[in-house]
Structures are given as C-alpha cells and as structure tokens.
N, C-alpha and C positions, 0 to 999 in steps of 0.2 A: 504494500500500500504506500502511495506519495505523502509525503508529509511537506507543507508548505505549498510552491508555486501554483495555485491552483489544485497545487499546490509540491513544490518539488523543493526541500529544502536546502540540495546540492546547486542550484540553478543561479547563473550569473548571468550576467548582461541581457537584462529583457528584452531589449530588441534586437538584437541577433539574429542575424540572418542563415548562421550553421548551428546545426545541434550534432554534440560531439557527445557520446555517450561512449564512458569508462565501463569497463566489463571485468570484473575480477575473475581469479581462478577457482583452482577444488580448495573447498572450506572456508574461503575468502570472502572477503567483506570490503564496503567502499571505501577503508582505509588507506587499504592496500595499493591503491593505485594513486594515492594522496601524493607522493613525491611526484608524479606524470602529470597530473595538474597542476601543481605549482608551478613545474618549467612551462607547461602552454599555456598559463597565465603571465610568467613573467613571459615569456617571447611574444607575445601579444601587448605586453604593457610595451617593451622594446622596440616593438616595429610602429608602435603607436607613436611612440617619441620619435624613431627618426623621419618617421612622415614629416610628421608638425614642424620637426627640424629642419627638414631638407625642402619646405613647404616655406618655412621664415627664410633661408637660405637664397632660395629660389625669389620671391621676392624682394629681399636687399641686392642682388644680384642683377635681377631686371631692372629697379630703379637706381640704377648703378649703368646701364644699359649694356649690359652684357651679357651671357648665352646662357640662360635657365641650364638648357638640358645638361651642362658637364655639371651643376648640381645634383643632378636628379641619375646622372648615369646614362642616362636613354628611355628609352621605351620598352626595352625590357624588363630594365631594373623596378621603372614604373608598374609594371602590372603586375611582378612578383611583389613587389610591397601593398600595393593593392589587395591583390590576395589572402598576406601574410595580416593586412589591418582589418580584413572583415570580422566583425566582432561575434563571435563564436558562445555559446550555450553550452556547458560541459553541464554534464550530467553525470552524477556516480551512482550505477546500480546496485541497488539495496535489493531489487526480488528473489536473488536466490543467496542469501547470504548462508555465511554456516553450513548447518548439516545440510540446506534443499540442495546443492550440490549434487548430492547422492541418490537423487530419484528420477534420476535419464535425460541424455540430451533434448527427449523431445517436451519432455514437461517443462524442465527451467529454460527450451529454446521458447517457447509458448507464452512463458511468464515474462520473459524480458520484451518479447514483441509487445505484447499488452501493456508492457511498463512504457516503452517508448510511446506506445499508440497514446498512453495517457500524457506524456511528457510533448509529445507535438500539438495534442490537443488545445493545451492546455496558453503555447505558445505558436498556432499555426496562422494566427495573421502576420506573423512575418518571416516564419522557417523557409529554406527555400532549398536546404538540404538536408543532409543526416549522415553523420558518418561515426562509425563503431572502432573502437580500440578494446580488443578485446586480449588480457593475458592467458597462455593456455586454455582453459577449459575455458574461459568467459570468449577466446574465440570462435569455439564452437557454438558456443550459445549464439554468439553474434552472426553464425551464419545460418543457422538453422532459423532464427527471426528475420533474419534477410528473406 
C-alpha cells in the first residue's frame, strides 16, 4: 500500500516528467537502494547547476557579443544536458519488501505493476515516461511488470 503522494511517500519533484522506480532485491527493502538515489539526486541537482550556469555564462557572453555556443559546447552537449535536467520522480518500492520476496516472480511481478499503476496514477498529468532500476530479483520483478 502507498503511503503519502496521493499518496507515495518516496516521491520527489511533482512535476516530473520521468518516473524512475527503485526495485530492490531477495528480502530487500526501499532502503537498500537509498545510496542509488542519492547519486540521481545529486546528479540531477548537478546538471541542474551547470545548466543555470552555462545558461548565466551564455548570457554575459552574448552581451559581451560573442559566440554562446563555445559556452554551451554545441548542440550536443545541449540536449544531453537537456536530458540529464529533466526532473525525474524516483520512486522506492515498498510492495514486496521482506519475506513477499519469496512467493514467485509472478505474484511480486503483479504487485509492483499495480504499485506503479498507482504511482503514475497518482502523478499522470504530467508523467511522460517510466523507467525501472531494478537490483537482482527487483529486476525480475521489473520485467515481469513491464
């Protein structure tokens, strides 16, 4: 069962346009995957900074009248920071924590679909993806709910 976000009390940045759901292992719990959140938090707080940066850069640089782009790198550098700034939805699954582990791929694959179905529901005026990190057994589950 969700607690919080409509209730999901894992859930960050409301408008996010990616939902990133954490999948723990056998006997595992949403702690476990707490270190993997942190870094795509900070690397999401990071690429957020050097946008803004390269963004003010790019600005004093124009009204300086000279070439944006060898701030910004190009156009590729632009859409992979693009990409890397889209602000993301991490989710850590709680349905099969502990012992549910141990009652078959297709049961705990069943309950994590359901968990997401509620976790999009909940946020789908502006989801526009979904994507699963799942450790060992949580990537089983993660594809059996695919």
């Amino acid at each position: 069962e969700l607690r919080g976000c409509a209730g999901c009390a894992d859930c960050d940045a409301p408008e996010a346009d990616t939902l990133m759901v954490l999948v723990h292992g056998l006997d595992g719990y949403a702690r476990d995957l707490e270190t993997v959140r942190a870094e795509l938090v900070a690397q999401q707080q990071s690429a957020r900074h050097s946008v803004k940066h390269a963004s003010h850069a790019k600005q004093q640089l124009s009204a300086a009248g000279g070439d944006a782009t060898c701030v910004r790198g190009g156009d590729r550098k632009q859409r992979q920071r693009s990409q890397v700034e889209r602000a993301m939805l991490l989710h850590s699954s709680r349905c099969n924590e502990g012992s549910r582990t141990h009652d078959g791929i297709a049961t705990g694959g069943a309950r994590l679909a359901e968990e997401i179905r509620q976790v999009v529901t909940a946020h789908s005026s502006h989801l526009k993806r979904v994507s699963l990190l799942g450790f060992s057994l949580g990537g089983v589950y993660s594809r059996y709910a695919i």
